[in-house]
C-alpha positions as CSV (number, residue, x, y, z in Angstrom):
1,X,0.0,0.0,0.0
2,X,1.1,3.7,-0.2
3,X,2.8,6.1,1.9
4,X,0.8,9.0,3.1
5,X,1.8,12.4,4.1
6,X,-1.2,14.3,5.6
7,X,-1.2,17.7,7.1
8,X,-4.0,19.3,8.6
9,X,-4.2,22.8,9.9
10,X,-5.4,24.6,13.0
11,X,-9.0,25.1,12.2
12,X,-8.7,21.5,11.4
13,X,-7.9,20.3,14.9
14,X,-9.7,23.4,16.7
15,X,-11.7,21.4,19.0
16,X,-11.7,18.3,20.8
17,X,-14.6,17.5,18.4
18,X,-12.5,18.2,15.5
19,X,-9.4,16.2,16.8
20,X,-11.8,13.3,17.3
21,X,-12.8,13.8,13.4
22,X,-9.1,14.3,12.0
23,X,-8.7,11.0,14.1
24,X,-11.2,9.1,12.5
25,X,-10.2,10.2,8.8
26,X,-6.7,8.9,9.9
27,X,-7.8,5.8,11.7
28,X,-10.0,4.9,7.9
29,X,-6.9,6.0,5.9
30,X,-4.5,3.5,7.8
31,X,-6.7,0.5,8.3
32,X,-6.9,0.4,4.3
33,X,-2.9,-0.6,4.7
34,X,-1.4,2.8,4.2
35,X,1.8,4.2,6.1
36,X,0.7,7.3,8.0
37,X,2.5,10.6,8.8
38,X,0.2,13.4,9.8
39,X,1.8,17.0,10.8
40,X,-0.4,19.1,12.7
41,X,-0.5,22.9,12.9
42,X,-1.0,24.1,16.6
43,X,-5.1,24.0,17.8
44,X,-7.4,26.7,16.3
45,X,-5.6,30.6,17.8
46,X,-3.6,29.1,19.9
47,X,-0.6,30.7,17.9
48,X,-2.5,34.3,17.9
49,X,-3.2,33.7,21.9
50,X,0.9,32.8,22.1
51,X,1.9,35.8,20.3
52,X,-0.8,37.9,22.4
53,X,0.9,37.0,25.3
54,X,4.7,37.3,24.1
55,X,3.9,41.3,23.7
56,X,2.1,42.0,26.7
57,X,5.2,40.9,28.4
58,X,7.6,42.4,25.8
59,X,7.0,45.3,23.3
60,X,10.1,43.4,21.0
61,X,10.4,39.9,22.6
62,X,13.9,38.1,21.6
63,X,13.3,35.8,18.4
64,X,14.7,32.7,20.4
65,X,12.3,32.9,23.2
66,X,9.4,33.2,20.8
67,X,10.7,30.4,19.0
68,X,10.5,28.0,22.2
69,X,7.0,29.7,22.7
70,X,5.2,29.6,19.6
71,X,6.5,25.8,19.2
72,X,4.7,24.5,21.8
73,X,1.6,25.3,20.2
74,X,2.1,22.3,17.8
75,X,3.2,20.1,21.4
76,X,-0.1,20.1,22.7
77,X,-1.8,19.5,19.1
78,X,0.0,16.4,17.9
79,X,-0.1,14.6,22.0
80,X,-3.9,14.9,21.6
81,X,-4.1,13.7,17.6
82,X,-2.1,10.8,19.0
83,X,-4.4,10.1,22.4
84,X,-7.4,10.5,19.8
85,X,-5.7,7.9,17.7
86,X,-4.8,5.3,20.1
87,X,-8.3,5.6,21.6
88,X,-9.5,4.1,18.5
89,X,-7.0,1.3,19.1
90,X,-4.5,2.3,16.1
91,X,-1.0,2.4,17.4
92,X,0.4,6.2,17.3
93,X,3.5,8.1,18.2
94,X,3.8,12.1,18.4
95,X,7.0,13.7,18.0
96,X,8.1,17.1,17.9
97,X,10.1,18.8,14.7
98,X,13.5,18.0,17.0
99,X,12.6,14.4,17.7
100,X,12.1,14.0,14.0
101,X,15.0,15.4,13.1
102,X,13.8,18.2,10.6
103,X,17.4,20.3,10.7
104,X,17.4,24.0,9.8
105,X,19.3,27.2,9.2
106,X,20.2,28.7,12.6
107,X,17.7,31.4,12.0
108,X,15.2,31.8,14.6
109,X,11.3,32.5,13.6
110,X,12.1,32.2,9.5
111,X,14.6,29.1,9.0
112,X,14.8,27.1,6.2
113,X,14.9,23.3,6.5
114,X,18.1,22.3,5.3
115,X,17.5,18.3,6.0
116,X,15.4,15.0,7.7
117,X,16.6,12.4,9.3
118,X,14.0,10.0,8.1
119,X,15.0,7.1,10.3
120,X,13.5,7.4,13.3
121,X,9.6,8.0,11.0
122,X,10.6,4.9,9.4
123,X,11.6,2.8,12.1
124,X,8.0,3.8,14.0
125,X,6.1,3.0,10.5
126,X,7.4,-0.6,10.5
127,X,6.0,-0.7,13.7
128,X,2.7,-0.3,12.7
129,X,2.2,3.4,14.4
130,X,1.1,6.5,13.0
131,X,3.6,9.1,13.1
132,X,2.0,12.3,14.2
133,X,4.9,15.0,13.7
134,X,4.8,18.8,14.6
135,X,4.8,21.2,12.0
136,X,5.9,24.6,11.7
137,X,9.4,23.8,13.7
138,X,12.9,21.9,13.9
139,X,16.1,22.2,15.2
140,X,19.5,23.8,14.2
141,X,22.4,21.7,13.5
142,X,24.2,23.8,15.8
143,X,26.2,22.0,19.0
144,X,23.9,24.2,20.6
145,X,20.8,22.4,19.4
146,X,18.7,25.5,19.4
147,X,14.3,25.1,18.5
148,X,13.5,27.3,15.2
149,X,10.5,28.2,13.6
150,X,9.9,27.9,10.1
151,X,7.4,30.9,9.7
152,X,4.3,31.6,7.8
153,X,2.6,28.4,6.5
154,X,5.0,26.3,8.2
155,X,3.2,23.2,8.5
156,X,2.6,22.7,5.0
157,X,6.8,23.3,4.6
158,X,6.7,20.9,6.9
159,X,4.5,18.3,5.0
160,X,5.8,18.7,1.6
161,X,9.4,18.4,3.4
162,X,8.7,15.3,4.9
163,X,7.0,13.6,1.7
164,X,10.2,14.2,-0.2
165,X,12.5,13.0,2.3
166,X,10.4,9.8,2.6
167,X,9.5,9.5,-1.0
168,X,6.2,9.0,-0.2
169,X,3.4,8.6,-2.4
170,X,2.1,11.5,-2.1
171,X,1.2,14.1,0.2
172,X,-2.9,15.4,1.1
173,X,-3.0,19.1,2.7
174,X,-6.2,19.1,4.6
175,X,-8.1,22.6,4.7
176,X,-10.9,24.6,5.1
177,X,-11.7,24.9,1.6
178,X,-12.8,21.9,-0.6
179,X,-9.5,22.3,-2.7
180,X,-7.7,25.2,-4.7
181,X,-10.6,28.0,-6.4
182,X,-10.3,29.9,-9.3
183,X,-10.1,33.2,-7.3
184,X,-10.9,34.3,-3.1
185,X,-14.6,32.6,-2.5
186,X,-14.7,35.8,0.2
187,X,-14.8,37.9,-2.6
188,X,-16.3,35.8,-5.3
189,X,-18.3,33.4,-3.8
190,X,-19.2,31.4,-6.8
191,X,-15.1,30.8,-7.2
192,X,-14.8,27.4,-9.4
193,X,-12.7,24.3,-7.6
194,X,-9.9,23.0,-9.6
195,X,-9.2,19.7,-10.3
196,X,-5.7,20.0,-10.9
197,X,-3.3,23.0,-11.5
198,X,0.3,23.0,-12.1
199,X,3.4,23.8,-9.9
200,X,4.1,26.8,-11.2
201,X,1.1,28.2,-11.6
202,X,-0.3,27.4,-8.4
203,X,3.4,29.5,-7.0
204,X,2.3,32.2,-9.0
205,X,-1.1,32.2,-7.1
206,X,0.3,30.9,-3.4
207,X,2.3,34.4,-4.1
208,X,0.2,36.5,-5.3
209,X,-2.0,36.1,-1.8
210,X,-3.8,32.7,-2.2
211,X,-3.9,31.5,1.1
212,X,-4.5,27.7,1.1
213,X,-0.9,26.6,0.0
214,X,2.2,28.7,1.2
215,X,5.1,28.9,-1.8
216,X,7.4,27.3,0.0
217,X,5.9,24.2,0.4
218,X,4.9,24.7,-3.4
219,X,8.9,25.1,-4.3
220,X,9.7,22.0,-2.6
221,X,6.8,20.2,-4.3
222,X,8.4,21.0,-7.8
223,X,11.6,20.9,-7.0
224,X,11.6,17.2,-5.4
225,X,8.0,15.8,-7.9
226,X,6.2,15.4,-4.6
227,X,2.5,14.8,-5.9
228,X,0.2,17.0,-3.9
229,X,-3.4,17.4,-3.3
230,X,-5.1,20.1,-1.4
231,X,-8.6,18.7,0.1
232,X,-11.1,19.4,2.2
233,X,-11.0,18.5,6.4
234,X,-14.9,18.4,6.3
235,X,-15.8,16.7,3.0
236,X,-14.6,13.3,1.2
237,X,-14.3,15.5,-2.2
238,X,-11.2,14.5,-4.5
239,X,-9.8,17.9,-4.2
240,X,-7.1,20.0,-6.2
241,X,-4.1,17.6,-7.6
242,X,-1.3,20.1,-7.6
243,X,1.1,18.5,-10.5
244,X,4.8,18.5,-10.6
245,X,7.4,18.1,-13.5
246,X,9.4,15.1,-13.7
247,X,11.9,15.3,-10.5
248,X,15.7,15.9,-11.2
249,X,17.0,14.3,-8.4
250,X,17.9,16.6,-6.6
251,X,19.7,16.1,-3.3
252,X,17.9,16.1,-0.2
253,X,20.9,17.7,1.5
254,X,20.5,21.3,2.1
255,X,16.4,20.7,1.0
256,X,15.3,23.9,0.8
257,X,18.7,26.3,0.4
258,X,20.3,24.2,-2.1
259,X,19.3,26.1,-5.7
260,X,17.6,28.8,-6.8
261,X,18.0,28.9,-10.0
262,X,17.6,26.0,-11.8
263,X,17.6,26.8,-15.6
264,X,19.0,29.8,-18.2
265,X,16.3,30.4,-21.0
266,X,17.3,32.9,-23.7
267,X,15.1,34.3,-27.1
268,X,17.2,36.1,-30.0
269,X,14.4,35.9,-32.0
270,X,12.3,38.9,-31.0
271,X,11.9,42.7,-31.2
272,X,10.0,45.6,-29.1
273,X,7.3,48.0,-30.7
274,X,6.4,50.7,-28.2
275,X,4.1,53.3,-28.3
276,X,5.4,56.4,-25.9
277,X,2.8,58.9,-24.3
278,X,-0.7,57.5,-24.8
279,X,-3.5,59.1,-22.6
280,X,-3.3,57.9,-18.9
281,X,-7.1,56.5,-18.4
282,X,-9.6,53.5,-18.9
283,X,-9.4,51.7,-22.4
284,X,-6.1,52.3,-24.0
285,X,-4.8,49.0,-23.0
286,X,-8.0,47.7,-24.3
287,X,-7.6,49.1,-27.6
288,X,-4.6,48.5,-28.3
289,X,-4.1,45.3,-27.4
290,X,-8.0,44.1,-28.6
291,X,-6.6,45.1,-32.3
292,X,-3.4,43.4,-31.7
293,X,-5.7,40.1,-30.7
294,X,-8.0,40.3,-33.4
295,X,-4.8,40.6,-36.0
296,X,-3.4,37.4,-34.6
297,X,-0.1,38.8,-32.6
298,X,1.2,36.8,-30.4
299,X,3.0,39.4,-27.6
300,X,5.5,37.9,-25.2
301,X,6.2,40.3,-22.3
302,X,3.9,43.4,-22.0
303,X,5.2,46.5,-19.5
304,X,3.2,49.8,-19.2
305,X,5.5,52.0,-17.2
306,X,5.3,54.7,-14.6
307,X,2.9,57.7,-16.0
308,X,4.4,61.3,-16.2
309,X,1.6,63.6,-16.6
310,X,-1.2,62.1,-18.0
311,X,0.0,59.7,-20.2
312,X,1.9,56.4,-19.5
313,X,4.2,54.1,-22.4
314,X,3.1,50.6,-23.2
315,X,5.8,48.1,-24.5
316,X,5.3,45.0,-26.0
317,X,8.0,41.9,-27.5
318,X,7.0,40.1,-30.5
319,X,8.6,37.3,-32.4
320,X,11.2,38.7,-35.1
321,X,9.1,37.3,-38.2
322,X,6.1,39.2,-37.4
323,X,6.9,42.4,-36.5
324,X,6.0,44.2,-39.3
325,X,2.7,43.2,-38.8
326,X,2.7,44.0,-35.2
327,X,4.3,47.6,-36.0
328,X,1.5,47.8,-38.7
329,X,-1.0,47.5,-36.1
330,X,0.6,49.5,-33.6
331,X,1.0,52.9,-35.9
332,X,-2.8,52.2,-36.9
333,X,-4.1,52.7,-33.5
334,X,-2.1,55.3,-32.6
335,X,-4.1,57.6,-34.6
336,X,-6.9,56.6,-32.2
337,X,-5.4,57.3,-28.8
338,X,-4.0,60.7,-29.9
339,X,-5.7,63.6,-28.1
340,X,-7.8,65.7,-30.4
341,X,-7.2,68.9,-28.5
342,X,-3.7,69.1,-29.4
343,X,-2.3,66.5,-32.2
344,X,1.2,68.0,-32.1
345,X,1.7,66.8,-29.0
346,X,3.8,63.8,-29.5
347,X,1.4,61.7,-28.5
348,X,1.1,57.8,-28.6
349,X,4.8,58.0,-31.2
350,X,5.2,54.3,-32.1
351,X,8.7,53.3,-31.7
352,X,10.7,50.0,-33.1
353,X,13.8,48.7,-31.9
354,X,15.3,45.4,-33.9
355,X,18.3,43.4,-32.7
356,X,16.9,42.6,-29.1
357,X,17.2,38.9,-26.8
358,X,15.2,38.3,-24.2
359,X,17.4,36.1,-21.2
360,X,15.9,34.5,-18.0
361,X,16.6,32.9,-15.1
362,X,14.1,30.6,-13.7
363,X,13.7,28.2,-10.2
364,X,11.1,27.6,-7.4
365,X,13.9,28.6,-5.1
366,X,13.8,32.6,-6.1
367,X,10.6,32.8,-3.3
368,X,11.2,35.2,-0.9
369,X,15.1,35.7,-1.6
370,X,15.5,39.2,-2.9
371,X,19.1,38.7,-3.5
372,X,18.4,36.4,-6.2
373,X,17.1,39.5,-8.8
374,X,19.8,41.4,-7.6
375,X,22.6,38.6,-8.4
376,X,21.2,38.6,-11.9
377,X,21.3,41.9,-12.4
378,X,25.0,42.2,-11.4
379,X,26.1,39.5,-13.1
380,X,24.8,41.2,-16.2
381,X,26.5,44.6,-15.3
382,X,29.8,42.7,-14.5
383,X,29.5,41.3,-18.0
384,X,29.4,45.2,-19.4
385,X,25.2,44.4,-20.7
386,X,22.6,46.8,-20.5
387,X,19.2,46.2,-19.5
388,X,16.3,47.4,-21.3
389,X,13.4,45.7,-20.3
390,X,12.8,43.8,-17.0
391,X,10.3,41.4,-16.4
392,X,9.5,39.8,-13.1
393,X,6.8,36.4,-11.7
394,X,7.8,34.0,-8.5
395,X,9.3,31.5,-11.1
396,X,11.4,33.6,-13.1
397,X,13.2,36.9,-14.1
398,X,13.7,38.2,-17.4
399,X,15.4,41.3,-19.3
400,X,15.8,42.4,-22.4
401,X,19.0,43.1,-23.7
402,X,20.8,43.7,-27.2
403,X,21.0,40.4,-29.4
404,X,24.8,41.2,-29.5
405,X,24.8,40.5,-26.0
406,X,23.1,37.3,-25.4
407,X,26.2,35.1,-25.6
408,X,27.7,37.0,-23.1
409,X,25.1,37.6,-20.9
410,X,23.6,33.8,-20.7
411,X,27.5,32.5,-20.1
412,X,27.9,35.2,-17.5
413,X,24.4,33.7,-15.7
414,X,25.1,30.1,-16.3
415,X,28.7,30.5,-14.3
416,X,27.1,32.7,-11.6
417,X,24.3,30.4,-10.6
418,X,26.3,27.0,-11.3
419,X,24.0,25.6,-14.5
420,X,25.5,23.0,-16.2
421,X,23.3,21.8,-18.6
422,X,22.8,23.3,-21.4
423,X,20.5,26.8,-21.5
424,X,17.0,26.3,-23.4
425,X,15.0,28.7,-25.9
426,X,11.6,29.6,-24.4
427,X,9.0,27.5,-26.2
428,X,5.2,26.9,-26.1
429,X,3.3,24.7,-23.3
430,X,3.5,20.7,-24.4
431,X,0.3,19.7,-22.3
432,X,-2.9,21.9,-23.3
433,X,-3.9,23.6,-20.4
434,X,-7.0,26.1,-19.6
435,X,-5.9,29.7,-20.7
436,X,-6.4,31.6,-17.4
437,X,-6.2,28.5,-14.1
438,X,-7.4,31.4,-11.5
439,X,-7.3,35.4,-10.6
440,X,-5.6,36.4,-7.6
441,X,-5.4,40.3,-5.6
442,X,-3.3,41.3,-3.5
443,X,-4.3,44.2,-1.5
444,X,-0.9,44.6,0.4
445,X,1.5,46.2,-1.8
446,X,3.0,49.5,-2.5
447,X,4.5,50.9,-5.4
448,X,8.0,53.1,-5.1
449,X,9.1,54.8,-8.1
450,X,13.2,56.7,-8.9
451,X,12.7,59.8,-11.1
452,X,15.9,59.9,-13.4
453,X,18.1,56.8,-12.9
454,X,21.3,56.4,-14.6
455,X,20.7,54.4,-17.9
456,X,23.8,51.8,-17.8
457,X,24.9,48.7,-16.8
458,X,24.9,48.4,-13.1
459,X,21.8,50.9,-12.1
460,X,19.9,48.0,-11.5
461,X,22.3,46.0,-9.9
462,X,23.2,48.7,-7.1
463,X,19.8,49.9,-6.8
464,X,18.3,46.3,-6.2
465,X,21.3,45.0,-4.6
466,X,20.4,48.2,-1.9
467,X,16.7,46.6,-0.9
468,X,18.3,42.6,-1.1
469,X,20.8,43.6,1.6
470,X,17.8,44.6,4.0
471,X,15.9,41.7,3.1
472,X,13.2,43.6,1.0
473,X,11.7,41.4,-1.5
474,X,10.5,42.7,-5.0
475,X,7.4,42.1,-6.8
476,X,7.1,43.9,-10.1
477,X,10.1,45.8,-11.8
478,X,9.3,48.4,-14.5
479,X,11.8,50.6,-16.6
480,X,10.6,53.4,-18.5
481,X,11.0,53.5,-22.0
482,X,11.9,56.7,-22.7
483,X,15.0,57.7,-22.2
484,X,15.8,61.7,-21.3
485,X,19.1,63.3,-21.8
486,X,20.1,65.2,-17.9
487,X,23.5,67.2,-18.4
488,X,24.5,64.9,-21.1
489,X,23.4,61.8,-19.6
490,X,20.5,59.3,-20.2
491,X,18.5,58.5,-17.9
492,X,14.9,56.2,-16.7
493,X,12.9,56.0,-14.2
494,X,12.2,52.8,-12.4
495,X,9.0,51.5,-10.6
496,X,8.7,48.5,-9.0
497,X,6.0,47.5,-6.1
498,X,7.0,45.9,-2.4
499,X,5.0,44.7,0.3
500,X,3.7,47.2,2.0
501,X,5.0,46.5,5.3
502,X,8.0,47.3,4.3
503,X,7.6,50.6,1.8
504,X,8.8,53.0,4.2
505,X,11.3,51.7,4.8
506,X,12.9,51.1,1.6
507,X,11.8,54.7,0.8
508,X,13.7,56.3,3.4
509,X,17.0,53.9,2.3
510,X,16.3,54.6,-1.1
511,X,16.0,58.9,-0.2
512,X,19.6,58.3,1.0
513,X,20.8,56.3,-1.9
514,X,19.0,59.0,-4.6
515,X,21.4,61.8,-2.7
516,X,24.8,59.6,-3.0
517,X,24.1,58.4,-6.7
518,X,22.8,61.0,-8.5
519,X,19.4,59.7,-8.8
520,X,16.2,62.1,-8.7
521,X,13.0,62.1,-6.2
522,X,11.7,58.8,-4.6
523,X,8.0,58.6,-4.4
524,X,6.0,56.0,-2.7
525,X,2.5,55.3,-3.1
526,X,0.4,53.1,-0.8
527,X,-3.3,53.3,-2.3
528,X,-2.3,50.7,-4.7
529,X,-4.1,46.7,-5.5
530,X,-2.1,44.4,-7.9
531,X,-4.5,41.9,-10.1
532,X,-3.4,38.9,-11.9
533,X,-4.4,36.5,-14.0
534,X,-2.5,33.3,-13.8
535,X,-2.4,29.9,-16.5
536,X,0.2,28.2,-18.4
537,X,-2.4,27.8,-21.3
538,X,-1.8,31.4,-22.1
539,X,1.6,30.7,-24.1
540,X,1.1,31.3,-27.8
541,X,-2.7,32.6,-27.7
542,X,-2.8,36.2,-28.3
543,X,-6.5,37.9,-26.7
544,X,-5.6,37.0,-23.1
545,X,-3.9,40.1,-21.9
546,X,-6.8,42.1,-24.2
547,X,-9.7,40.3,-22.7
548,X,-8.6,40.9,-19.1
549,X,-7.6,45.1,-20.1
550,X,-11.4,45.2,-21.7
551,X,-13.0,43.4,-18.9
552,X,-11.2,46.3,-16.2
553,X,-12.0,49.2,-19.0
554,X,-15.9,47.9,-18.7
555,X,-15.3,48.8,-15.8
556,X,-13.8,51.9,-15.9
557,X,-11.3,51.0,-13.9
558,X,-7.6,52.4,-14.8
559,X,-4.6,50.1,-15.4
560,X,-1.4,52.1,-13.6
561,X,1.0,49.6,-14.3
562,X,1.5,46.2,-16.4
563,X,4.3,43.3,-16.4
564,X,3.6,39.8,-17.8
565,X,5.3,36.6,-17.7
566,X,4.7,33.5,-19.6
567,X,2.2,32.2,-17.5
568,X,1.1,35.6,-15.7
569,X,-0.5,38.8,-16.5
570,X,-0.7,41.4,-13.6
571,X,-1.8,45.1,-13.3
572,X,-1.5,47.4,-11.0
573,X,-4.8,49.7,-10.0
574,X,-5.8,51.8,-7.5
575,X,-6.4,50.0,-4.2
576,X,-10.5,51.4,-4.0
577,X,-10.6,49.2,-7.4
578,X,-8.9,46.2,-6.5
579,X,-12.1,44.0,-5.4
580,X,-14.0,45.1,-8.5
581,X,-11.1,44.5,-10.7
582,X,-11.0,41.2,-9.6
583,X,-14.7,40.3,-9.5
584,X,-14.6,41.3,-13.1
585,X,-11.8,40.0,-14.4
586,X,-13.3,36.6,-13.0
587,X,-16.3,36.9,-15.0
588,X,-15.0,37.6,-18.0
589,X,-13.0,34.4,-18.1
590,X,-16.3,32.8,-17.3
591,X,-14.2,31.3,-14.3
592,X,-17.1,31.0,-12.0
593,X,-18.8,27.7,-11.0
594,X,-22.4,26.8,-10.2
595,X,-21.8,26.2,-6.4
596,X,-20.9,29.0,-3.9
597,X,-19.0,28.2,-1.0
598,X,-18.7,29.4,2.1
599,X,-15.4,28.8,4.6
600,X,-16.7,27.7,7.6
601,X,-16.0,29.6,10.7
């Protein structure tokens, strides 16, 4: 018979009632003949009521002592799951993350598990027990032997860690939800269940605020081929199969620190038509990129920078062999979005440029490490290339550099992440795959744009290499496309959106940067909402991106900022918007199902 992973989360074992259930669903699973491990997340608020009490003795308690705190939440949990179990007469054993030997990073409340020492699971499964292990925690590998947390979604880290270690079969995240939903059923509560989604694009959506898988646990998923299924604790529904590539066999050593970067993509084969200065409100996306659609051009990346004035620049990659077409339609709509009060104005100017490569980097492992963006960026600069475009998602970073370049450029990468096999061309999806898998908001980001930064190799590299060294992660990156001459010297300005949590932050480093390297005014803006449409079927269909810009100019709902990826198209719109943006970009994928649910309480 198989072997099992199953975690289930604090809402899950809530209750003594709901303890008694989990045990039940266990006590079925293993008298079919199955191998059990079950992780546990700590009861219901108990980690809320734990962190309540940790500040009313200590306005900034030590991150050790919280750490030996907040871990016996999951102590209490997994003794009762196991009392519950043997109650039913099925043999059980609870350990905590130490006891099983989950080993981590030294860093306390956000380590990363750097190995499992699987023997002591095993030896307890050929005994005939259930192993009932606590998530969210482990132990350092220091002499010291010090208890660390693993952070936010821990438990499912936890899981997905332990299924690969064991090899097990597969591993069953138990939630409040009947599986993964096309969108928040909060907001949309019609939201469609899934049957299965892909490992990157469910990353895409655990990132982009999905709450029912953490990335992490995602990244290890894909990394390792763990086969994964997000269900319901409630409900005997088959769930949402979350489906891995083919697993590279990877070492297990260093689990979750070992790569980031695991492939070097490049294109030589396209060009950029741009259309500088068209009128900053609802519908211009729309139009443009609804004739572009109904013309049969298939766009790569998409970027509408920062606006100056009232007007914004919207870029867009082709394929070299139809270009002409795509410039055709491009200086026929231009016409369109010029302002009829004053037609001199240099409005929506269509610009070409030829001789252009697209290189990427792309891994799981990039989650939450700013410093992988930043290495990439000054590898390039060390290598003397520019970057013209930028393009960001969870799974990969790309720019856009001159063709000349390339060479240079995707040796420089290969050397400074370590790939050894041999870089790949980006290429159309194999497997057909739905066009658009789900729509995600997030509601907690804000945007900081530089006025005026150098245009040369290295800008980017110092600039992001800045927020990387105090651990500020970046979402989207966007680089004007116009270029202004300041005393002789070209210059961009560069947007890019962070959580917010951190905004001020970087803004006040970034002030103090601006002064030292020449760079002009730093301006934050909080009142922002980031939408995004996320499915690998997207690759080669043109109409997506114009179907989701016409469902928010319906709407009349202005698009601020755009960056795509292969498998992701997000804009950024004011935050008052962000719920309506959402709710319609849903329906006009027709993404909704014919049962609502509800999350229970």
């Amino acid at each position: 018979m198989a072997l099992i992973v199953q975690k289930f989360g604090g809402t899950s074992v809530g209750s003594v009632e709901r303890i008694q259930a989990v045990a039940q669903r266990v006590y079925k699973t293993a008298k079919t003949g199955n191998s059990l491990v079950v992780v546990v997340s700590a009861m219901g608020k108990t980690t809320d009521g734990l962190v309540k009490l940790a500040t009313e003795i200590s306005k900034n308690p030590c991150r050790r002592e919280m750490d030996m705190l907040l871990s016996t939440g999951e102590q209490v949990s997994i003794a009762l799951v196991s009392m519950a179990l043997q109650e039913l007469g099925q043999p059980a054993i609870s350990l905590t993350g130490a006891q099983v030997g989950i080993v981590t990073e030294a860093e306390h409340t956000r380590a990363r598990i750097l190995h499992i020492e699987t023997e002591r699971i095993f030896k307890h499964l050929k005994e005939g027990k259930v192993v009932i292990v606590a998530g969210f925690q482990g132990i350092s590998r220091t002499e010291d032997l010090e208890i660390t947390t693993l952070g936010r979604g821990g438990s499912d880290t936890s899981a997905v860690a332990i299924a690969a270690a064991l090899r097990a079969d597969f591993c069953e995240i138990y939630t409040d939800v009947p599986g993964i939903l096309t969108t928040d059923p909060r907001l949309v509560p019609e939201a469609q269940l899934m049957s299965e989604i892909t490992c990157d694009e469910m990353l895409e959506l655990a990132s982009l605020g999905a709450k029912v898988l953490h990335p992490r646990a995602v990244e290890i998923a894909r990394n390792y081929g763990v086969p994964l299924v997000v269900r319901s604790s409630w409900t005997d529904d088959p769930g949402t199969w979350v489906t891995s590539p083919q697993a590279k066999g990877r070492s297990l050593v260093n689990l979750e620190i070992a790569r980031s970067v695991d492939d070097i993509a490049f294109d030589t084969e396209q060009a950029r038509v741009a259309l500088l200065r068209v009128p900053d409100k609802p519908g211009v996306a729309a139009r443009l990129f609804g004739e572009i659609a109904r013309q049969d051009v298939d766009v790569d990346l998409i970027i509408q920078s920062i606006h100056e004035g009232n007007t914004n620049d919207i870029a867009f990659t082709v394929m070299t062999p139809i270009l002409n077409k795509a410039e055709a339609v491009a200086a026929a709509i231009a016409p369109v979005l010029r302002s009829q009060k004053n037609p001199e104005a240099g409005e929506a100017e269509v610009m070409v440029q030829h001789n252009i490569a697209k290189v990427s980097i792309a891994g799981a492992g990039m989650i939450g490490r700013p410093g992988v963006a930043a290495k990439m960026f000054a590898t390039l600069a060390e290598a003397g290339v520019n970057i013209q475009m930028i393009s960001t998602s969870e799974i990969k970073v790309s720019c856009v550099i001159d063709d000349q370049e390339c060479d240079r450029a995707v040796a420089a990468l290969r050397q400074a992440f370590e790939i050894d096999t041999p870089q790949t061309r980006h290429g159309a999806s194999l497997h057909p795959h739905p066009l658009v898998r789900g729509v995600a908001l997030d509601m907690n980001q804000a945007r900081l744009a530089i006025r005026q930064v150098q245009d040369r190799p290295g800008t980017a590299a110092k600039l992001f290499g800045l927020l990387a060294d105090k651990n500020i992660s970046v979402d989207m990156i966007i680089q004007s496309q116009r270029c202004h001459l300041v005393g002789g010297v070209p210059k961009r300005d560069i947007a890019f959106t962070v959580a917010r949590m951190d905004a001020e932050a970087a803004q006040e480093m970034l002030q103090q940067a601006a002064v030292e390297y020449g760079w002009g005014e730093v301006v934050l803006d909080k009142a922002i909402a980031k939408v995004s449409i996320v499915g690998a079927g997207m690759i080669g269909q043109p109409g997506v991106a114009a179907k989701m810009f016409e469902a928010l100019a319906q709407h009349h709902i202005n698009i601020q900022m755009i960056t795509t990826s292969e498998i992701k198209i997000s804009c950024v719109v004011s935050q008052e918007e962000g719920v309506k943006a959402l709710q319609a970009i849903h329906t006009a994928f027709g993404l909704a199902g014919s049962e609502t649910f509800v999350i229970p309480a």
